[in-house]
VOPAGU-2260 file (C-alpha; in pm, 1 decimal, decimal comma):
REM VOPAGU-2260
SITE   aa  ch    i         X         Y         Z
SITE  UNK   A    0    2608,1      65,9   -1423,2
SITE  UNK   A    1    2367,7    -224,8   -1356,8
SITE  UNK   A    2    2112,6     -29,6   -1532,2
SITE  UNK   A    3    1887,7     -12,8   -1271,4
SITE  UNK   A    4    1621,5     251,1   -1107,6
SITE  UNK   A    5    1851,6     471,2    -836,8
SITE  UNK   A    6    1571,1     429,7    -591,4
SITE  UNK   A    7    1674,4      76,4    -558,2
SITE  UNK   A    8    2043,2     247,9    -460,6
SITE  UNK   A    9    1921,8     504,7    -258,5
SITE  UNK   A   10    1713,9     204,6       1,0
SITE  UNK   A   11    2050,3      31,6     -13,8
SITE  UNK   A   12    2217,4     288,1     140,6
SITE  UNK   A   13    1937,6     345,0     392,0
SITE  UNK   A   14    1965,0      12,1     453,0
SITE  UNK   A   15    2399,7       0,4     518,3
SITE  UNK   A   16    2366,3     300,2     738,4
SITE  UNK   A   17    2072,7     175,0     966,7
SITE  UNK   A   18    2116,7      14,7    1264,5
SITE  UNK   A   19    2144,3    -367,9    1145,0
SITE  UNK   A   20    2486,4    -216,8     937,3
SITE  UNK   A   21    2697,5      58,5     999,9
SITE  UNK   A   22    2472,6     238,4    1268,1
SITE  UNK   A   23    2585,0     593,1    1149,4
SITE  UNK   A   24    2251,9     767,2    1107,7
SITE  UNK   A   25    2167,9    1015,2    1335,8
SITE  UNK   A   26    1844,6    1251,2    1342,8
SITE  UNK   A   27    1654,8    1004,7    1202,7
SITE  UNK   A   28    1322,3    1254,5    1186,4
SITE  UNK   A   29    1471,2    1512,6    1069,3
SITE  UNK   A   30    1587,0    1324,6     773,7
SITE  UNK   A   31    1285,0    1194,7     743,4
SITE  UNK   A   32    1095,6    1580,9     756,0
SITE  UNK   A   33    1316,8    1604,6     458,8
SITE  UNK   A   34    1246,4    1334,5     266,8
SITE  UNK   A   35     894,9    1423,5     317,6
SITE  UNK   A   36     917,3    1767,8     141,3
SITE  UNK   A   37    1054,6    1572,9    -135,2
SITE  UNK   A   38     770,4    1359,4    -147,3
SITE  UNK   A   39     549,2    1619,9    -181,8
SITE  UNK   A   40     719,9    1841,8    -419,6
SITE  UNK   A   41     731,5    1524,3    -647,4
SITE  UNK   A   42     380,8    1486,2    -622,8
SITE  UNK   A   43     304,2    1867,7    -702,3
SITE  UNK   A   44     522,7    1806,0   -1032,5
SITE  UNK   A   45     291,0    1545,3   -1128,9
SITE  UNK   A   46      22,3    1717,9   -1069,8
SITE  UNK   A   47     197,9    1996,5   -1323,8
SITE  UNK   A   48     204,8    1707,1   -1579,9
SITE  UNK   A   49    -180,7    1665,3   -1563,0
SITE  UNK   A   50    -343,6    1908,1   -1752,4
SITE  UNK   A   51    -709,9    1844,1   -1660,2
SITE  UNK   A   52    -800,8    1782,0   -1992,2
SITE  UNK   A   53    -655,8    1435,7   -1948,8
SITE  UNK   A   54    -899,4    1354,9   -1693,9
SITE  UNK   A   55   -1133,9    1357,4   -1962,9
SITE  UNK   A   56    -887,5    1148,2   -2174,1
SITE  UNK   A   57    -854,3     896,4   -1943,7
SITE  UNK   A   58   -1085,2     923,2   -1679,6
SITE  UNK   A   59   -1339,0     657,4   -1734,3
SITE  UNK   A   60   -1079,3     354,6   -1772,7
SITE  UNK   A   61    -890,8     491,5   -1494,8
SITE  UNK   A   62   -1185,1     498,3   -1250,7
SITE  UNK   A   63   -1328,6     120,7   -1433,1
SITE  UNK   A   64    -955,2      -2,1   -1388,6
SITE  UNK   A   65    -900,8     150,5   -1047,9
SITE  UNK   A   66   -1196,4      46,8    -871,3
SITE  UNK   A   67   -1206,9    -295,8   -1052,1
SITE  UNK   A   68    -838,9    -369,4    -932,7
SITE  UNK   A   69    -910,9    -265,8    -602,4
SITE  UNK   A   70   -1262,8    -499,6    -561,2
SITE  UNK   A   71   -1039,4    -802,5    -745,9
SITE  UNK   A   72    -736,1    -817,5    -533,2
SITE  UNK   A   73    -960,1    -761,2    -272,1
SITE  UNK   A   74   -1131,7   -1060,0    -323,8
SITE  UNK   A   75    -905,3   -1282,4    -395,7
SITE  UNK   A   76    -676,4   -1194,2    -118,8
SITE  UNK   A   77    -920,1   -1205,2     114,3
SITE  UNK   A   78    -985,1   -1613,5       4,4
SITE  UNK   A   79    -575,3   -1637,9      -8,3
SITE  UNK   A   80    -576,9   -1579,9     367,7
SITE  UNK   A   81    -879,8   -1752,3     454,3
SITE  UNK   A   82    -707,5   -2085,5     306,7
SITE  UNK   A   83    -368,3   -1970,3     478,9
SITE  UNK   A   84    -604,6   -2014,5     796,6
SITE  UNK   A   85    -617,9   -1674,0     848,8
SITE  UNK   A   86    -967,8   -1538,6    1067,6
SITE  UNK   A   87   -1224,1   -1353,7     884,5
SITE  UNK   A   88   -1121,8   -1015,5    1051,1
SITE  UNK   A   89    -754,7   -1061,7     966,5
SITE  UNK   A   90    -775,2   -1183,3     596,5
SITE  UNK   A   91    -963,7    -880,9     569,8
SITE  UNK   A   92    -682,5    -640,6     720,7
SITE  UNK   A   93    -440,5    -854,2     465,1
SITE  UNK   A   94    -667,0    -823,2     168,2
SITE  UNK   A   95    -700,8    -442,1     240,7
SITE  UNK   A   96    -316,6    -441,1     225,2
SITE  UNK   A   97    -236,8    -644,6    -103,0
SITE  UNK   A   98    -457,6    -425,8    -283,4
SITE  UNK   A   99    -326,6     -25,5    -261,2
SITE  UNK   A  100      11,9       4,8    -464,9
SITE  UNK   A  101     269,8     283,5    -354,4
SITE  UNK   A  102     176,3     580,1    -512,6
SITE  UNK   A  103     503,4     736,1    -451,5
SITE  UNK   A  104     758,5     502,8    -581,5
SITE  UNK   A  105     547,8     439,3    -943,8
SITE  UNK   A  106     510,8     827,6    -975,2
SITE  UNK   A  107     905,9     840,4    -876,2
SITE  UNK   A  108     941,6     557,9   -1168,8
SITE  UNK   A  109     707,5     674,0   -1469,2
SITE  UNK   A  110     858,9    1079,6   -1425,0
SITE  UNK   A  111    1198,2     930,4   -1417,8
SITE  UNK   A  112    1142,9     737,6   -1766,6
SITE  UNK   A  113     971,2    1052,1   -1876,8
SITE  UNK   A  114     672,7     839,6   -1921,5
SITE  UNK   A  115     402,4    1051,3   -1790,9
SITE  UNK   A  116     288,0    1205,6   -2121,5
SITE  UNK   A  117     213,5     823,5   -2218,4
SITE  UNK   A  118     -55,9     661,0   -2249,6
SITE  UNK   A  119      20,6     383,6   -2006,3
SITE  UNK   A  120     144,6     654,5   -1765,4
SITE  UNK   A  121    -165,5     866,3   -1768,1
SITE  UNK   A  122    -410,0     578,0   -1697,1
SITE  UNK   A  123    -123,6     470,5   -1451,3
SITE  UNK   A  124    -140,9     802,3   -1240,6
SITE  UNK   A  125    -534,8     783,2   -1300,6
SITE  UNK   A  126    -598,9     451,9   -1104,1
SITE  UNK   A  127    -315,7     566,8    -812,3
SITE  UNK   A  128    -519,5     841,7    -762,8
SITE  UNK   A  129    -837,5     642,0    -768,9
SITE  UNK   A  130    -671,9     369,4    -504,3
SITE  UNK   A  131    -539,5     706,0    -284,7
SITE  UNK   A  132    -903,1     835,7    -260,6
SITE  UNK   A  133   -1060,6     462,0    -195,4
SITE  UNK   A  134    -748,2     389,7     115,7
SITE  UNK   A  135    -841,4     745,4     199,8
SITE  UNK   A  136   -1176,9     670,8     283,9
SITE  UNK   A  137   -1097,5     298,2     451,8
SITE  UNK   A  138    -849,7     476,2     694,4
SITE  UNK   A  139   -1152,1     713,3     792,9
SITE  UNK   A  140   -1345,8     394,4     849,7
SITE  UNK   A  141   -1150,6     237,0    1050,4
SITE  UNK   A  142   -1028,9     553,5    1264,4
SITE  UNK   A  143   -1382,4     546,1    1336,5
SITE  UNK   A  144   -1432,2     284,4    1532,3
SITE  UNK   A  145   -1199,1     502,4    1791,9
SITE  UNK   A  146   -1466,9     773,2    1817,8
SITE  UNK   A  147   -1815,0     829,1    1949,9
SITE  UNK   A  148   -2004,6     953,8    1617,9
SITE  UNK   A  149   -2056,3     714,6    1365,3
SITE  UNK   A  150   -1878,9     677,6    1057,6
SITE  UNK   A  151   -2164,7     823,8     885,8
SITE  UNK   A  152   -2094,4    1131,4    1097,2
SITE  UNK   A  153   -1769,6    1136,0    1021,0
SITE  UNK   A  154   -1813,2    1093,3     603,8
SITE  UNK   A  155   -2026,7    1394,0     557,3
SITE  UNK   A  156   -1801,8    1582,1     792,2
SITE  UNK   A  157   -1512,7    1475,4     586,7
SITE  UNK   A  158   -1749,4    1567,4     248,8
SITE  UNK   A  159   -1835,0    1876,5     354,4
SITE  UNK   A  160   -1463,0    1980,2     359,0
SITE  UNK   A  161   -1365,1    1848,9      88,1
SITE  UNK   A  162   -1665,3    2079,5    -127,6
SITE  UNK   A  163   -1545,6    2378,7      88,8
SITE  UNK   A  164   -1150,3    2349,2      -2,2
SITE  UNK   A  165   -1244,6    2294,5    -362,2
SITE  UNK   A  166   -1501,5    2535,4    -382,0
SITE  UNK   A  167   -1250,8    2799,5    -217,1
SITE  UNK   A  168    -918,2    2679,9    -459,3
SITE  UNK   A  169   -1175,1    2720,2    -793,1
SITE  UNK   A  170   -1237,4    3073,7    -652,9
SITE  UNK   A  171    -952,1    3181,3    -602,8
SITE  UNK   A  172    -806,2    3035,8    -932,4
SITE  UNK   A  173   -1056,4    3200,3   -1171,0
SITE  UNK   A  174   -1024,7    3535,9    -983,4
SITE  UNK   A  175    -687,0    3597,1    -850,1
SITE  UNK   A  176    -421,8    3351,0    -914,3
SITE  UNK   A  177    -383,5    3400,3   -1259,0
SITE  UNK   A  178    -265,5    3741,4   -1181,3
SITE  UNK   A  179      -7,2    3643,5    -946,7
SITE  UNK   A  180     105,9    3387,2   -1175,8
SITE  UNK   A  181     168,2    3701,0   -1425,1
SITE  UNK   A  182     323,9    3903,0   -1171,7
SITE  UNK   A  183     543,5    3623,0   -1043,3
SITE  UNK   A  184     699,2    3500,5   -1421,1
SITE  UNK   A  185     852,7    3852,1   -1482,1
SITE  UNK   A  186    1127,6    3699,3   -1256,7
SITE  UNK   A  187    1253,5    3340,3   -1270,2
SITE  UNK   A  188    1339,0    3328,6    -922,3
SITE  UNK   A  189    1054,8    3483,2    -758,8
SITE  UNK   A  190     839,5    3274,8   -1030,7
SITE  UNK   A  191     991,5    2959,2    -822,0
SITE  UNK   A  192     981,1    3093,8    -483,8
SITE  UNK   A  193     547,8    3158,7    -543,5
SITE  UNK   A  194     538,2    2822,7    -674,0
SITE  UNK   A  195     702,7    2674,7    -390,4
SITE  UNK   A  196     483,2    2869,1    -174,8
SITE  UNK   A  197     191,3    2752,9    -372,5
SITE  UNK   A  198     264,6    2382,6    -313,5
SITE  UNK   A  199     316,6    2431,6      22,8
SITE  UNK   A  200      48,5    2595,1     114,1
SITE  UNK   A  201    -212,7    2406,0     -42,1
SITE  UNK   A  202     -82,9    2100,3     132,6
SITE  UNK   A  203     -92,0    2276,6     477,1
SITE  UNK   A  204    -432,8    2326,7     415,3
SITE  UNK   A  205    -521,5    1998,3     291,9
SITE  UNK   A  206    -291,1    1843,8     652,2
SITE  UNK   A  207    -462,9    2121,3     903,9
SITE  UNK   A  208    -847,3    1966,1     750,2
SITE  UNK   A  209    -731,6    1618,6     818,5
SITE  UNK   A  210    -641,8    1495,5     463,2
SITE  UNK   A  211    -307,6    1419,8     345,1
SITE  UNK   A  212     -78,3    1711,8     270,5
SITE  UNK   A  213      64,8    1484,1     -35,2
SITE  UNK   A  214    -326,7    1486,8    -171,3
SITE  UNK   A  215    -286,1    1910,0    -134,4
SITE  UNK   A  216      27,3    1958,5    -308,8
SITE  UNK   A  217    -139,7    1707,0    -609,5
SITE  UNK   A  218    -383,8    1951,8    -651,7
SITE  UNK   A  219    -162,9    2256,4    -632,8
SITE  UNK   A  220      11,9    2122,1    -898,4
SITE  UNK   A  221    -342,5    2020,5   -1119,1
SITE  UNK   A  222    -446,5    2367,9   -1058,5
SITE  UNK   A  223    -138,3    2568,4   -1233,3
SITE  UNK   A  224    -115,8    2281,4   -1537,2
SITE  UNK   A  225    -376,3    2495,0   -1667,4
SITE  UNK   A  226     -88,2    2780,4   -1698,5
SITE  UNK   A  227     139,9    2805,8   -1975,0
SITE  UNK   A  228     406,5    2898,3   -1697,2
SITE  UNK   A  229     371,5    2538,0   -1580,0
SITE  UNK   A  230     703,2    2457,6   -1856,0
SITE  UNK   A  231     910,7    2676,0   -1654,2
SITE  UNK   A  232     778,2    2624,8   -1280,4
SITE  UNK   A  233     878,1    2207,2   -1381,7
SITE  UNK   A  234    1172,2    2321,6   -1489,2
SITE  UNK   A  235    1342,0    2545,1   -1153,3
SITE  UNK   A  236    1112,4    2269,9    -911,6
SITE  UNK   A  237    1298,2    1978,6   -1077,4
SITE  UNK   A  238    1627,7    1986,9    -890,6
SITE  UNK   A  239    1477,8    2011,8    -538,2
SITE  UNK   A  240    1255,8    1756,2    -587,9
SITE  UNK   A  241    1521,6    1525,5    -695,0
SITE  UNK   A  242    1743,1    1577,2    -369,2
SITE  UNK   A  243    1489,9    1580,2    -122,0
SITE  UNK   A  244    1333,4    1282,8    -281,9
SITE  UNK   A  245    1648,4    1102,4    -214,0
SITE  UNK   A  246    1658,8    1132,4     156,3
SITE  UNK   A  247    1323,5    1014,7     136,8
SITE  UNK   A  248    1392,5     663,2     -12,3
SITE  UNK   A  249    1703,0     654,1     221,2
SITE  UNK   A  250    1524,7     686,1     515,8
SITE  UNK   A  251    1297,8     415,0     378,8
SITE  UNK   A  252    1606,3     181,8     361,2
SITE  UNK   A  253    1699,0     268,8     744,4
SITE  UNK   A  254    1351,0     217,9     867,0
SITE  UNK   A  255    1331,3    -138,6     724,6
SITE  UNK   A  256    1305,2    -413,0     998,5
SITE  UNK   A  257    1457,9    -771,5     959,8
SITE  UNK   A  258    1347,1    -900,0    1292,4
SITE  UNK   A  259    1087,0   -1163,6    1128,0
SITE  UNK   A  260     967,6   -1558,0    1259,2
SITE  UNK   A  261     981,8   -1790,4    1062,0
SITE  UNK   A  262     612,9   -1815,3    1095,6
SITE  UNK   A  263     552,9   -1545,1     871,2
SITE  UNK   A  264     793,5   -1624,9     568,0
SITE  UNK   A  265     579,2   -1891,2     363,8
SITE  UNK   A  266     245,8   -1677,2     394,1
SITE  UNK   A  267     443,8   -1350,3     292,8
SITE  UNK   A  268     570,4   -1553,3      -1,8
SITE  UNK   A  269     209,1   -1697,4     -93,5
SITE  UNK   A  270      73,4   -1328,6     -94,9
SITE  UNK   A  271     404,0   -1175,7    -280,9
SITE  UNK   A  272     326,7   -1406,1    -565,5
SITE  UNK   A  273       4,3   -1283,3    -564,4
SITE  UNK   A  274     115,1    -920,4    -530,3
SITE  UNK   A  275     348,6    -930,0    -806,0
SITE  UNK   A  276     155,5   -1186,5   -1087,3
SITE  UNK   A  277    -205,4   -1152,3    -986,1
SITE  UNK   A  278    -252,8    -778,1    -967,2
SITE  UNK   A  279     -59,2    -704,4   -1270,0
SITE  UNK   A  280    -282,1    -979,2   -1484,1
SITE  UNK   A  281    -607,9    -826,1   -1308,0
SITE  UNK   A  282    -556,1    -468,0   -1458,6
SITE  UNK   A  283    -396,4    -603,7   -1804,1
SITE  UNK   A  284    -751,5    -841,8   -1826,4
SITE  UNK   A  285    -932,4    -500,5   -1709,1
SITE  UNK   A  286    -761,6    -314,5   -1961,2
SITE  UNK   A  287    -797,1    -534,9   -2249,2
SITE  UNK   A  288   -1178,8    -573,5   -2240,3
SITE  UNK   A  289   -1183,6    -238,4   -2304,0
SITE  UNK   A  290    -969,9    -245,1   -2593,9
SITE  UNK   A  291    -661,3     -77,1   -2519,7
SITE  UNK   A  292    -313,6    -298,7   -2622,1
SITE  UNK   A  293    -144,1    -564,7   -2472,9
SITE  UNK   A  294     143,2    -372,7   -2442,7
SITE  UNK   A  295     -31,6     -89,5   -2259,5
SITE  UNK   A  296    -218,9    -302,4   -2028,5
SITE  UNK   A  297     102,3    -495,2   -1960,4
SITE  UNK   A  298     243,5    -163,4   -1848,1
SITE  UNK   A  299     -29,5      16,5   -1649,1
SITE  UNK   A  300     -14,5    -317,7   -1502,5
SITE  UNK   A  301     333,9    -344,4   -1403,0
SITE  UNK   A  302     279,5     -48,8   -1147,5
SITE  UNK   A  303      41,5    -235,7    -943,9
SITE  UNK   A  304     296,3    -533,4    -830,9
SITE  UNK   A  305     392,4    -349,9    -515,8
SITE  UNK   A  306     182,6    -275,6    -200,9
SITE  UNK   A  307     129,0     107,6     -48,6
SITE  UNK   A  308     251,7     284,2     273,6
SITE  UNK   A  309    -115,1     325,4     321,3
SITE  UNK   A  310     -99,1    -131,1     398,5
SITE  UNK   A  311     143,3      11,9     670,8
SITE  UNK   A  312     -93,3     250,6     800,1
SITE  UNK   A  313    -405,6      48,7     799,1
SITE  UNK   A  314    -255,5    -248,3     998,8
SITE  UNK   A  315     -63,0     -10,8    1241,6
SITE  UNK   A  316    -413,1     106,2    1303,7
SITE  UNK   A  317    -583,4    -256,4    1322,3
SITE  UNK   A  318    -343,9    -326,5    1563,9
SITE  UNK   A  319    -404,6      -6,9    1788,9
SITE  UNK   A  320    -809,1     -90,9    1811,4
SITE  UNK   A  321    -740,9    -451,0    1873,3
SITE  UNK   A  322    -851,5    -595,2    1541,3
SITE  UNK   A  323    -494,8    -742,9    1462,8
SITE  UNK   A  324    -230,3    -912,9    1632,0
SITE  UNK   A  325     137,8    -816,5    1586,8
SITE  UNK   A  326     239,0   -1130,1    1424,2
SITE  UNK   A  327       6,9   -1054,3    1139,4
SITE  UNK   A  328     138,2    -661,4    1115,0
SITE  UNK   A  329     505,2    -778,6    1120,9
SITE  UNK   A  330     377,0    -998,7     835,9
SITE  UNK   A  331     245,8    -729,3     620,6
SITE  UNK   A  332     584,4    -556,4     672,1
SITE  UNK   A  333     776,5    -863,0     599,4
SITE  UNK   A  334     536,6    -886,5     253,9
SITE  UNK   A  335     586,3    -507,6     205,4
């Protein structure tokens, strides 16, 4: 009725059955196992959407645009904070915070508007997937300051998989999945049961080697856009995706905290302005020296003005190897 995005409904009601409200949920991780299926079926139906040969489209901007909205922000926040009389160490745990958007939500978003096809939308999925791989590769950093190899160690261990699990999933694509693909789509519902198992088990994989299971069931879904079954697997996924997605934004709602100082509200606000004006101008100024419209660049960057669960992550683990106090990560969650 208010014409609206339901996400914004569905972290409402999180947020009136939490514990500051009503105090009715119950099970709280379980839910919240649930909601994480849905987030990784949704990400496995945008990874149907991407036929590789947009890669090639849209590659190049979306690595220029990704990486140059990621140095940018960084930047700029980090100077933000300094000023805000923030230490060196901690404007750079805030910097690294303002400048990863949620991946999750602006995926939810573009496939709900059917906007994926788009232009805007395919350089907008591009430069997520950029930032995912670049706050990928800072969380590795920074978990390895916990360890006793160096991070160089870790890097090429962490390479070194990645070539394996790719090498292995291009294998076993050109040799043997296309058969089962053929074998599976002479029945719709076994067709939907090997796709499920598909997703799944690629992001098992991708969670037992250390990356994120989410990343896995992207590429599960990359790999079968290449099959002209991928119509119908969308299609019978659809549904499930949509209800476990919602106990996934629910549970977002219940987990939000409104325990804040005062302390933190006027730098949150500084560094929200900057989230939602100054990353949105840096990719539309990004965007338009390379030519592309106005109204595309205003777009693409509209799904920047938000910060990541990744920001979350990162200052959780700041704060576990001393970096970071817990007035400044209550202040990233106050800003998220």
């Amino acid at each position: 009725m208010l014409k609206q995005p339901l996400i914004i409904g569905y972290i409402l009601t999180g947020i009136l059955v939490s514990p500051y409200f009503l105090n009715i949920v119950r099970f709280e991780e379980s839910i919240s196992t649930l909601g994480h299926y849905g987030v990784t079926i949704l990400l496995f139906m945008v990874g149907i959407s991407l036929n590789p040969r947009y890669f090639k489209e849209i590659g190049k901007i979306s690595l220029i645009t990704g990486l140059g909205q990621i140095i940018f922000t960084f930047s700029i926040g980090f100077l933000i904070s300094i000023f805000l009389g923030y230490s060196p160490i901690e404007s750079m745990y805030i910097s690294i915070a303002l400048t990863f958007s949620n991946t999750i939500i602006i995926m939810k978003l573009i496939s709900d508007k059917g906007d994926i096809d788009k232009l805007y939308g395919k350089i907008s999925i591009g430069f997520l997937i950029v930032q995912d791989i670049v706050a990928m590769a800072i969380l590795v950093l920074i978990s390895a300051f916990n360890v006793q190899s160096g991070a160089g160690e870790i890097l090429v261990l962490i390479i070194s998989k990645i070539v394996l699990i790719l090498t292995a999933i291009y294998i076993f694509t050109k040799y043997a999945l296309s058969n089962f693909i053929s074998y599976a789509s002479k029945n719709q519902e076994f067709l939907f049961l090997f796709s499920l198992m598909w997703c799944f088990s690629l992001a098992s994989v991708f969670h037992l080697l250390g990356f994120s299971s989410e990343i896995g069931a992207l590429i599960a879904g990359i790999v079968l856009a290449i099959f002209p079954e991928r119509y119908e697997i969308a299609s019978k996924v659809r549904p499930l995706r949509d209800f476990f997605l919602i106990l996934f934004f629910v549970v977002l709602g219940v987990q939000m905290t409104f325990e804040t100082s005062g302390n933190f509200i006027i730098p949150a606000v500084i560094l929200s302005i900057f989230v939602l004006f100054g990353n949105p101008l840096i990719v539309m100024i990004l965007m338009g020296a390379f030519g592309y419209t106005k109204k595309t660049g205003f777009l693409a960057g509209l799904t920047v003005a938000q910060i990541s669960e990744f920001s979350l992550i990162i200052a959780s683990l700041g704060l576990r190897n001393g970096h970071i106090s817990q007035e400044i990560v209550s202040m990233i969650h106050l800003l998220a």
